[in-house]
C-alpha positions as MATLAB code, in Angstrom:
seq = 'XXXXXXXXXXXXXXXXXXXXXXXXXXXXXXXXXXXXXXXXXXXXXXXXXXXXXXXXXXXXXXXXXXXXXXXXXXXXXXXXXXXXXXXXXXXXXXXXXXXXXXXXXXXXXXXXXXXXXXXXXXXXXXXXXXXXXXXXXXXXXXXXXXXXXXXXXXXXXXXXXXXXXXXXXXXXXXXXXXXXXXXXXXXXXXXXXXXXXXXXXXXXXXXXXXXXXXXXXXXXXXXXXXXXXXXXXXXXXXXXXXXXXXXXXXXXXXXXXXXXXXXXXXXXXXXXXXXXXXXXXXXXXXXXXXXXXXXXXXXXXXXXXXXXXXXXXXXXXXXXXXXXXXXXXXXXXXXXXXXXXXXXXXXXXXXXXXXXXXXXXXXXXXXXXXXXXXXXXXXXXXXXXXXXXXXXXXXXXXXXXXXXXXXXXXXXXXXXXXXXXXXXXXXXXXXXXXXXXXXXXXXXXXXXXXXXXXXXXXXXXXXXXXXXXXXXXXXXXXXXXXXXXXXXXXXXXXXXXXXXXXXXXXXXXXXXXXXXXXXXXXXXXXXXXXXXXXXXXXXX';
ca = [
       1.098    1.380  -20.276;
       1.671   -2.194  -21.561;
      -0.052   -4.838  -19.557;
       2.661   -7.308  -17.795;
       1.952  -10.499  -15.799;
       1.111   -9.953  -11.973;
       2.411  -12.583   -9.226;
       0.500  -12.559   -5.904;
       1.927  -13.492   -2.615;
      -0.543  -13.881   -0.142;
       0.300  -13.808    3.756;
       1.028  -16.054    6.628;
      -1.383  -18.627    7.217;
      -0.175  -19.861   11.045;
       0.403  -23.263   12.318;
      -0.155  -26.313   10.064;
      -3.791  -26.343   10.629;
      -4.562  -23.002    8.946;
      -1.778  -23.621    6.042;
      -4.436  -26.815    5.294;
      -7.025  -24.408    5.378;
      -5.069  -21.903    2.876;
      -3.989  -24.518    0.260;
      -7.856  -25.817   -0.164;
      -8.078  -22.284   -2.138;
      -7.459  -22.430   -5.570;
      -6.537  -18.770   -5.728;
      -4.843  -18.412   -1.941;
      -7.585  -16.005   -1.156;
      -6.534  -13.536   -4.006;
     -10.332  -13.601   -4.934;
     -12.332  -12.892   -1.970;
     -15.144   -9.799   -2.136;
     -16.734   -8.305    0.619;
     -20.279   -7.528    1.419;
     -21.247   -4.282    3.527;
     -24.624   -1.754    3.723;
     -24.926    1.739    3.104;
     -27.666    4.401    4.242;
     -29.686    5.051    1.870;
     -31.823    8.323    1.430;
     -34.775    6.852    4.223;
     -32.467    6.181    6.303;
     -32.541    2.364    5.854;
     -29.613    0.043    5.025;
     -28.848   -0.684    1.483;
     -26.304   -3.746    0.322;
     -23.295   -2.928   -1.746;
     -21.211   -5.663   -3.445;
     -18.008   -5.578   -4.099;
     -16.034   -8.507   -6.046;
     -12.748   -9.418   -5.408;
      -9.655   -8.596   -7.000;
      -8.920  -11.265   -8.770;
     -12.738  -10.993  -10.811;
     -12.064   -7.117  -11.302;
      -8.422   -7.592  -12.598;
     -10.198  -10.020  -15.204;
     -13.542   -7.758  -15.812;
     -12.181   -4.554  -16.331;
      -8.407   -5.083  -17.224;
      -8.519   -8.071  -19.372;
      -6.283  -10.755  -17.149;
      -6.918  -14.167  -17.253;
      -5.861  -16.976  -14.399;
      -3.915  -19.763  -16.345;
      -4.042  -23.243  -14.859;
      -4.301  -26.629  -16.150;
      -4.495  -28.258  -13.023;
      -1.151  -26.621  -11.378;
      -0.001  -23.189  -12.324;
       3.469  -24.222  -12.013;
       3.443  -27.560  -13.942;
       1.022  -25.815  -16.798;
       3.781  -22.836  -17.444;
       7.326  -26.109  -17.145;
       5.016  -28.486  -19.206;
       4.852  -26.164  -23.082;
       6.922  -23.961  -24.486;
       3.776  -21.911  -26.324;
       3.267  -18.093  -25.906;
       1.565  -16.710  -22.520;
      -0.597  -13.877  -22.287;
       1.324  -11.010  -20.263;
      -2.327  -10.250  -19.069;
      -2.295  -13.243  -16.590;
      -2.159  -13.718  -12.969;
      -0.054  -16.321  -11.152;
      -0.421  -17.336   -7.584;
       2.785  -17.799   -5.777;
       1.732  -21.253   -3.992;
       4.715  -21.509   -1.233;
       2.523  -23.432    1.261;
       1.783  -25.887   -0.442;
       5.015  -28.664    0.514;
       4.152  -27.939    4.157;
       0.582  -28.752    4.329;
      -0.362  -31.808    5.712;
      -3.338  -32.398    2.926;
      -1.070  -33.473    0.292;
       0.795  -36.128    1.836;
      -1.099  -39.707    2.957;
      -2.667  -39.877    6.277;
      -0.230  -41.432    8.794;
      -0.978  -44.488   10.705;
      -1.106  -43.315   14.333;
      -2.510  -44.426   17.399;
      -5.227  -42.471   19.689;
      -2.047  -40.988   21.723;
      -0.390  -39.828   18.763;
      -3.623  -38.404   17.088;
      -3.825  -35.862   20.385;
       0.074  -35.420   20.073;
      -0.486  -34.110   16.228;
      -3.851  -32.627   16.784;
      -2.477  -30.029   19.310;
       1.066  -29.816   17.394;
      -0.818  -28.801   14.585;
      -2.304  -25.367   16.294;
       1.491  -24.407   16.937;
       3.322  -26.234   14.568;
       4.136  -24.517   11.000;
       5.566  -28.194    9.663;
       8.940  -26.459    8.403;
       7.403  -23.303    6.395;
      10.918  -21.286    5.589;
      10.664  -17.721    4.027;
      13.691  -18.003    2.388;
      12.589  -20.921    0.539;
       9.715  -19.625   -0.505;
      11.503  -16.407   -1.846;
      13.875  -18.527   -3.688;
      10.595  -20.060   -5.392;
       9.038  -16.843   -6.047;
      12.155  -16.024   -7.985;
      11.932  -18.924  -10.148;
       8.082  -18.746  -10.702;
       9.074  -15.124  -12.094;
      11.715  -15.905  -14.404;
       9.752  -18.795  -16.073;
       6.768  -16.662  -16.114;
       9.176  -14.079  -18.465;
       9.932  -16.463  -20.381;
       6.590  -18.324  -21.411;
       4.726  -14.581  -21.672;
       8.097  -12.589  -23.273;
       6.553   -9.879  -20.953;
       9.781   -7.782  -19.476;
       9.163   -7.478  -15.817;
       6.187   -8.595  -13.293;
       4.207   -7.307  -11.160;
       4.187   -8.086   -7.682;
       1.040   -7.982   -5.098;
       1.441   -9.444   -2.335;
      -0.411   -9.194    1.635;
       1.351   -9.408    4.892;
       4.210  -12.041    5.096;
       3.676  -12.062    1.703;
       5.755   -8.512    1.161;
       8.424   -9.631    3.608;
       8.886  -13.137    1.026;
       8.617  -10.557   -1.872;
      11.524   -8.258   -0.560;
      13.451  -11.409    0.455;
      13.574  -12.514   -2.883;
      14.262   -9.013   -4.466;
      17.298   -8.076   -1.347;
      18.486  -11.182   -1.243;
      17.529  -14.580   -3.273;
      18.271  -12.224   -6.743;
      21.551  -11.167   -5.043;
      22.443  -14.549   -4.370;
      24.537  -16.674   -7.437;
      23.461  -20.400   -7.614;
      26.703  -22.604   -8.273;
      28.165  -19.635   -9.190;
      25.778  -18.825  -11.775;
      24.505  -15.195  -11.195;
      20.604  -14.441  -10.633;
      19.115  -11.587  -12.582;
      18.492   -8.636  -10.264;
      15.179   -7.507   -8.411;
      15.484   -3.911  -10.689;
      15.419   -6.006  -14.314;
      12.773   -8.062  -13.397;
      10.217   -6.374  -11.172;
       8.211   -3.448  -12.809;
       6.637   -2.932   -9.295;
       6.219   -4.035   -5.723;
       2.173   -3.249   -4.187;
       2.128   -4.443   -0.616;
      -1.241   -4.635    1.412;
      -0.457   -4.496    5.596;
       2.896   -5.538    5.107;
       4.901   -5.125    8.757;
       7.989   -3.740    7.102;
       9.133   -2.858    9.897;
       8.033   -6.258   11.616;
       5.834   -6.636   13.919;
       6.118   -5.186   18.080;
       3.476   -5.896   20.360;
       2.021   -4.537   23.424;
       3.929   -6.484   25.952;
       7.998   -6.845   25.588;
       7.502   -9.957   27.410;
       5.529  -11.039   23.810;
       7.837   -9.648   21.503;
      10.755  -11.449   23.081;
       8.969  -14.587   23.247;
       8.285  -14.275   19.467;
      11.935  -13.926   18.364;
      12.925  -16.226   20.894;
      10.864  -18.875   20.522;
       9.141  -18.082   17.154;
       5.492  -20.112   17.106;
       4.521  -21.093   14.198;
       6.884  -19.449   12.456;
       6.406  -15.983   13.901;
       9.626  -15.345   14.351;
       9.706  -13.969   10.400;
       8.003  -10.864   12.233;
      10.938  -10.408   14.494;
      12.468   -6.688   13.192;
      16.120   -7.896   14.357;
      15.780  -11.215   12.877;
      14.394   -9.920    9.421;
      18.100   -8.774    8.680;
      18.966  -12.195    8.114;
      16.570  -13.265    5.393;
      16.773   -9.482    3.839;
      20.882   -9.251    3.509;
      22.786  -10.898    1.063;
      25.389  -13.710    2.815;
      23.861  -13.693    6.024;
      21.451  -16.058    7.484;
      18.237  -16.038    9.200;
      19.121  -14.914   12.819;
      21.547  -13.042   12.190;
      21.541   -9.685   13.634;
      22.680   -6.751   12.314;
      26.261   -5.284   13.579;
      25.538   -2.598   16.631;
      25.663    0.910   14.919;
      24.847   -0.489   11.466;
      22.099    1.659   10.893;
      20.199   -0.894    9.245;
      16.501   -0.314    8.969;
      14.146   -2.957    7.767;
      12.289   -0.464    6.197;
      14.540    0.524    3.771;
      15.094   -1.243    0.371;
      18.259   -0.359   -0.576;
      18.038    2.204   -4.075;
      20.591    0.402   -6.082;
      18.312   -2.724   -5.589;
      15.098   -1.368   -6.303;
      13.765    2.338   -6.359;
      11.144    2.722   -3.580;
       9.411    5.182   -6.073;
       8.394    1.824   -7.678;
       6.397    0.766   -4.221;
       3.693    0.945   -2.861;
       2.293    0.744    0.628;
      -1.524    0.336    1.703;
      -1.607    1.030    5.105;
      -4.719   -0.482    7.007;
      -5.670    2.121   10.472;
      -8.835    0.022   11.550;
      -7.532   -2.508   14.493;
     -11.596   -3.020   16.144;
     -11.926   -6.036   12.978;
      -9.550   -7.989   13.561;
      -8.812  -11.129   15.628;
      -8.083  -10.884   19.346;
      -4.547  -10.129   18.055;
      -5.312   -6.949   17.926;
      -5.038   -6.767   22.021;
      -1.148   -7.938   21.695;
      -0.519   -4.951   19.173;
      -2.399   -2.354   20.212;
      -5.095    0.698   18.850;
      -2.430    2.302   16.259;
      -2.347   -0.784   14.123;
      -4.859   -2.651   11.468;
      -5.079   -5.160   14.223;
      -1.633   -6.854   13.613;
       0.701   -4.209   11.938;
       1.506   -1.231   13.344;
       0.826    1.713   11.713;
       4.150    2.802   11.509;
       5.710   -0.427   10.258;
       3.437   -0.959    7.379;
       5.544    0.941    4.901;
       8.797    1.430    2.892;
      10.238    4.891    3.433;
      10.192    6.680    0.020;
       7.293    4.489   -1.090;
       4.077    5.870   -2.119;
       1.305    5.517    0.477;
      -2.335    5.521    1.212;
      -3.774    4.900    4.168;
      -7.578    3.180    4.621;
      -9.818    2.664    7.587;
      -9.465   -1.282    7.068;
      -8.484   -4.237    9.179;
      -5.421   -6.386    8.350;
      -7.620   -9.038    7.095;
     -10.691  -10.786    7.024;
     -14.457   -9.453    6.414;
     -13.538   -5.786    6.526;
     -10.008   -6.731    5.165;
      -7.840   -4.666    3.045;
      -7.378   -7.371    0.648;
     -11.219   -7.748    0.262;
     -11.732   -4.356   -0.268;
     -13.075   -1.606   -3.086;
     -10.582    0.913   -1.720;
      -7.185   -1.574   -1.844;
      -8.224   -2.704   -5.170;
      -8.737    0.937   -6.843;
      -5.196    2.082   -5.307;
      -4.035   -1.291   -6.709;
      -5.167   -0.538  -10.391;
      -4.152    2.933  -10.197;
      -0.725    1.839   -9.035;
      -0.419   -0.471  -11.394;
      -1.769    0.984  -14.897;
      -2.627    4.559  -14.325;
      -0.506    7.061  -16.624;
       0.117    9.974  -14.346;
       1.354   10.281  -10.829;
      -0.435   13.625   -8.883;
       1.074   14.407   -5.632;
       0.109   17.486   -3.183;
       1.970   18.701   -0.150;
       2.536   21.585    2.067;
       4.662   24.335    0.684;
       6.348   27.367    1.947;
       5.346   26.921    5.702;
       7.493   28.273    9.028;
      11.140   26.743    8.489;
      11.066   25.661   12.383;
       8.273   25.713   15.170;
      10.216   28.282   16.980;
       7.223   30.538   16.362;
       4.459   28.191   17.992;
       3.315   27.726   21.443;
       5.595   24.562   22.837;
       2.474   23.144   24.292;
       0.768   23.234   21.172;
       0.248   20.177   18.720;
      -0.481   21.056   15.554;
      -2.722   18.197   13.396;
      -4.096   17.921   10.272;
      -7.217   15.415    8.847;
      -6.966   14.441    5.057;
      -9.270   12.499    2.809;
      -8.954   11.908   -1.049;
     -11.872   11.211   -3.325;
     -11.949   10.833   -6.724;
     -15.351   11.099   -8.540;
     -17.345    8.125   -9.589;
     -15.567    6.265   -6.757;
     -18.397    4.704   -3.806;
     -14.876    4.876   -1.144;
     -12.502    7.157    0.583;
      -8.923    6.473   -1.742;
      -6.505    7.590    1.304;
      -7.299    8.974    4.751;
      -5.807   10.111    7.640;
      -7.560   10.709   10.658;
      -6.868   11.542   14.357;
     -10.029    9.262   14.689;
      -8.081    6.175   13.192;
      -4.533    6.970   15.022;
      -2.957    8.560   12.457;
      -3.542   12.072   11.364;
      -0.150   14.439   10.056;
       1.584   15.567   12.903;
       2.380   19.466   11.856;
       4.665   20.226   13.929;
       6.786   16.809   13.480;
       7.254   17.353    9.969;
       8.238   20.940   10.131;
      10.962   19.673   12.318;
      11.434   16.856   10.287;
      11.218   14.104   12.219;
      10.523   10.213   11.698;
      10.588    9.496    8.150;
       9.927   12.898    6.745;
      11.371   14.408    3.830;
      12.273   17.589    3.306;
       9.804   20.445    2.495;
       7.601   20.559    1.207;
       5.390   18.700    3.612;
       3.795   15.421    1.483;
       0.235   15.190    2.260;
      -0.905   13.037   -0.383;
       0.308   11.116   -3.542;
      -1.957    9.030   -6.062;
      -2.213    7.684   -9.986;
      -4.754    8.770  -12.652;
      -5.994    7.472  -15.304;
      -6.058    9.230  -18.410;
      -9.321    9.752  -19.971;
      -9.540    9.328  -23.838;
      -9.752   12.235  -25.775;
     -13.287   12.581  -27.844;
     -13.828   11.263  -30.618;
     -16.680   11.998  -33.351;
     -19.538   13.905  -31.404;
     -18.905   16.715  -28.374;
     -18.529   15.153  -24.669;
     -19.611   16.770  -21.471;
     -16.854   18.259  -18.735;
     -17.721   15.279  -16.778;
     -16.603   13.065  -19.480;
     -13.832   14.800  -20.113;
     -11.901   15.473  -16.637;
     -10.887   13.392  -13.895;
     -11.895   14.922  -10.545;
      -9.951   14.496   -7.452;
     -11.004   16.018   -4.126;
      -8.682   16.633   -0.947;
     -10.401   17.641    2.280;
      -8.475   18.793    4.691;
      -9.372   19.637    8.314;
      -6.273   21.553   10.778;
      -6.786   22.078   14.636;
      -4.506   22.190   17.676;
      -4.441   20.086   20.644;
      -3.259   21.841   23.847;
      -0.834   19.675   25.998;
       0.156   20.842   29.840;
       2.447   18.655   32.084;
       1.769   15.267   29.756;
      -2.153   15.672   29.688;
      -4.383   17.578   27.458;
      -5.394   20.878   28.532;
      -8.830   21.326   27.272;
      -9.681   24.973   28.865;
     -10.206   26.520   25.400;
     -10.692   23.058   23.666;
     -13.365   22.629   21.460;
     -14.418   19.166   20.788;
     -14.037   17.948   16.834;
     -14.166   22.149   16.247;
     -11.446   22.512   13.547;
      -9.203   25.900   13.335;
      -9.922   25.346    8.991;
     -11.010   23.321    6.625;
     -11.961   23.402    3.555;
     -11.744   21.153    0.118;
      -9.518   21.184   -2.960;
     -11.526   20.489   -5.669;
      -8.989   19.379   -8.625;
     -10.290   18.664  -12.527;
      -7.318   17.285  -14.205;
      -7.732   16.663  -17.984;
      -8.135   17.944  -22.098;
      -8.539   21.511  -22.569;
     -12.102   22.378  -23.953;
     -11.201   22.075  -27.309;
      -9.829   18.843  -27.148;
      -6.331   19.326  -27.262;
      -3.461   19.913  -24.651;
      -3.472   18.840  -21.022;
      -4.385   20.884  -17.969;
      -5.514   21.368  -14.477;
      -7.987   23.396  -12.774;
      -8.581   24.045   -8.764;
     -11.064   25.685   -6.632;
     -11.804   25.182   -2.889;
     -15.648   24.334   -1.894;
     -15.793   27.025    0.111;
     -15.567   29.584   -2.806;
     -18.390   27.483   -4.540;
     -21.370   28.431   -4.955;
     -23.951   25.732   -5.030;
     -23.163   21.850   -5.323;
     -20.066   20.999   -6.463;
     -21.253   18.550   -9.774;
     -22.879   22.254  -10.363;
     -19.304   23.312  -11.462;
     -18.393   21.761  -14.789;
     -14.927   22.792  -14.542;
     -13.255   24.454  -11.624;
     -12.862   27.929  -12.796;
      -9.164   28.507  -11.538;
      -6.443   27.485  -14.455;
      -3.695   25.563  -11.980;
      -0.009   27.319  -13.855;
       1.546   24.198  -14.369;
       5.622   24.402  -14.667;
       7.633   22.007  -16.472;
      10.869   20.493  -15.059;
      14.032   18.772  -16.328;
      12.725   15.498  -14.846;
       9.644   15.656  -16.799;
       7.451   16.429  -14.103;
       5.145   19.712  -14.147;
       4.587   21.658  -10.940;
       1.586   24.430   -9.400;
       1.334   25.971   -6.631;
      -2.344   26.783   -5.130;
      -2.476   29.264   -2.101;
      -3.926   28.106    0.887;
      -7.297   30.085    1.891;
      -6.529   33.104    4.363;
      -8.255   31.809    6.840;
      -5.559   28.865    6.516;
      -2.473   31.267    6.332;
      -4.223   32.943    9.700;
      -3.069   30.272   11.890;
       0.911   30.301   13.043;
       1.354   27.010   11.819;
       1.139   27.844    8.249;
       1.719   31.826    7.852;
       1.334   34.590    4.755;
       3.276   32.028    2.877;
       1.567   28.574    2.714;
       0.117   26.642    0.062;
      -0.189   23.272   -1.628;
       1.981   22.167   -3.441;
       1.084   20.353   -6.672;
       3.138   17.870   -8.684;
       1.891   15.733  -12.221;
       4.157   13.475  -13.519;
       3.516   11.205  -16.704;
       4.548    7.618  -16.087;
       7.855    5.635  -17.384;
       6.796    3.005  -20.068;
       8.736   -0.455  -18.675;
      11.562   -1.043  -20.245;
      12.928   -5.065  -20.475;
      16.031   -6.035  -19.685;
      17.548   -9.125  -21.012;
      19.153  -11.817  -19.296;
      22.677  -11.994  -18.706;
      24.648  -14.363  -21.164;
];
């Protein structure tokens, strides 16, 4: 897929003290690494490096950051060609920070007055605003690269400015002059810990003190008050009518497709700030679990904290979902298939729970997870009854990108060469619940009913031509699993009108033993080759 420009948005910054802290980076934090340890085979700690995004978007994909001082006066000041392979930092703090205007003359009371206003005071940050100039760094960014859409990454707030200029600043004529719509000018929307669904804390005394009196800006977190900055012709505070139905985290399809999202979800609250006590353990420390999607959107979810040191930003496994989102050529996607159509069959006290992890070979990370562990493991019996935001069966489980390998050229190549390799390990068990406490009579403690590992090669045949995919679970293997060149099971891959190509892999019987899946169950298996962007051209 063709390279096109990328637009970050980072997140909120605070009061007027942190915003000066914020603008003193050149890049708005875009290119922050991280530094951790691993075990190594003593037994000792090892260091492992990882560089942030910015660095690997310009190492391994070719982007460059264009400035000549100031982003925004560089791309007004010519009229010459742009690389589409360039990054551009949305800079919407930088009118309210205090750094860039001359020091006012104040006297010792006054200095105290500012001092503490500045811990609580945002100086007159407005999200709508900002949209508004995310929309016009966009369109002039289209114009000096001739690229057809962006791409959007943004963290936090950042999503929320992001879908207020997509819902509402593109819906909005100026002087009666149409803007060009979020669809024609957006390839895709990546969001890391974005509160979609804004953001609740612990206490309802907090969350009412937030939309009432809105510190620093906080308010923008407030889930009624997002309908005024996300609606067309309403304004910010505006509620939406009783019996609406208007959920914040939903972006209407005929404004942009939710297939064209994507959500990392952070599940590790213990690294964050002391925030993290207002919102509570199913959160990355400030976003709830819950609220850090788009419904349709594609997911993953990674045992990261909302920011910081152990942030998701700052992180190998946001960055290769990132990439993959952004420039792999084929969407895979597992779920459950052909389980019990209702839970009339199970025990009423029973909750049924699955674990899932996805790895893809070469990788040193984890690219989704869910985990009772981390607060969020698939509830079984939830989505057989279709609850929350479920969609119909099948049951999703998982959904990432691939890249595709290049066919050999000139001498022979390896299996390993050849085929991507994707593992998903699953892990089911049942929690017992008696008059609203766990029975644990016949519990066994982190004893799973089954699991087992999907071992997927996706790739060439072995001659070199055609695509295919081939499955196996571990425990079938014999050996270690780099042992096995190729997975010896051929995955019968079906075509479909919509271009997509669907397999079906039966669960183990073991799996199919337990009354939450049945005779019937298996995975589900969808490959879809990616839409090439297609521009758009401006109106008039």
């Amino acid at each position: 897929m063709d390279a096109l420009p990328i637009v970050y948005v980072r997140g909120y910054a605070g009061p007027s003290s942190q915003i000066d802290v914020t603008v003193d980076d050149p890049f708005y934090g875009f290119n922050e690494g991280a530094t951790h340890v691993r075990v190594g085979g003593d037994g000792d700690p090892m260091f492992y490096q990882f560089e942030g995004p910015l660095l690997r978007l310009m190492t391994e994909h070719g982007y460059q950051f264009l400035v000549r001082g100031d982003q925004r006066r560089f791309l007004e000041s010519g009229t010459e060609p742009l690389t589409p392979k360039s990054v551009w930092v949305l800079r919407y703090y930088d009118e309210v920070a205090t750094t860039f205007a001359a020091p006012k003359k104040r006297n010792f009371l006054e200095g105290i007055v500012d001092a503490i206003t500045s811990h609580v005071d945002d100086n007159g940050f407005d999200i709508e605003r900002a949209a508004a100039e995310l929309y016009d760094l966009v369109i002039r960014v289209l114009e000096r690269t001739g690229a057809p859409k962006v791409n959007l990454v943004a963290h936090s707030m950042g999503g929320l400015v992001a879908r207020c200029m997509m819902q509402k600043v593109c819906e909005t004529p100026v002087d009666g002059t149409p803007r060009r719509h979020a669809r024609d000018i957006v390839a895709k929307l990546f969001t890391y810990g974005t509160p979609h669904g804004g953001i609740q804390l612990v206490l309802g005394a907090a969350n009412w003190a937030m939309d009432a009196f809105g510190p620093a800006g906080s308010d923008v977190f407030s889930p009624s008050k997002m309908y005024g900055y996300l609606t067309p012709g309403k304004n910010f505070g505006d509620r939406a009518p009783a019996g609406d139905g208007w959920d914040p985290q939903r972006i209407p399809p005929e404004i942009f497709d939710a297939d064209d999202v994507f959500c990392l979800i952070g599940t590790d609250p213990n690294d964050y700030t002391l925030a993290r006590v207002a919102v509570g353990p199913r959160s990355d420390g400030l976003v709830l679990i819950e609220h850090a999607y788009v419904r349709g959107a594609h997911r993953a979810y990674v045992y990261k904290s909302h920011s910081g040191r152990y942030g998701e930003v700052n992180s190998e496994e946001g960055y290769q979902n990132l990439s993959r989102f952004l420039f792999g050529s084929w969407m895979a996607a597992i779920a459950f298939a052909g389980l019990p159509s209702s839970t009339e069959g199970l025990d009423p006290e029973d909750a049924w729970q699955a674990d899932m992890g996805l790895s893809i070979r070469g990788l040193p990370i984890v690219m989704s997870e869910q985990q009772a562990a981390h607060w969020c493991p698939i509830q079984l019996n939830a989505e057989i009854r279709h609850e929350k935001d479920s969609v119909d069966a099948p049951i999703p489980i998982v959904r990432t990108f691939l890249f595709a390998k290049e066919p050999p050229v000139g001498g022979a190549r390896t299996d390993a060469e050849l085929l991507s390799r994707y593992a998903l390990r699953l892990r089911v068990y049942k929690l017992t619940e008696n008059n609203g406490g766990f029975d644990f009579a016949d519990h066994l403690e982190q004893i799973s009913d089954w699991s087992d590992t999907l071992i997927v090669d996706i790739g060439p045949e072995e001659d070199g031509s055609g695509f295919g995919a081939w499955t196996c679970w571990n425990s079938r293997l014999v050996g270690p699993i780099e042992a096995t060149p190729r997975m010896p099971d051929r995955l019968q891959l079906t075509g479909r009108d919509d271009g997509r190509f669907t397999g079906t892999v039966p669960l183990p019987d073991v799996a199919r033993g337990l009354p939450v899946f049945g005779a019937d169950a298996s995975l589900a298996v969808t490959v879809a080759r990616r839409a090439p962007v297609v521009a758009v051209p401006a109106a008039g």
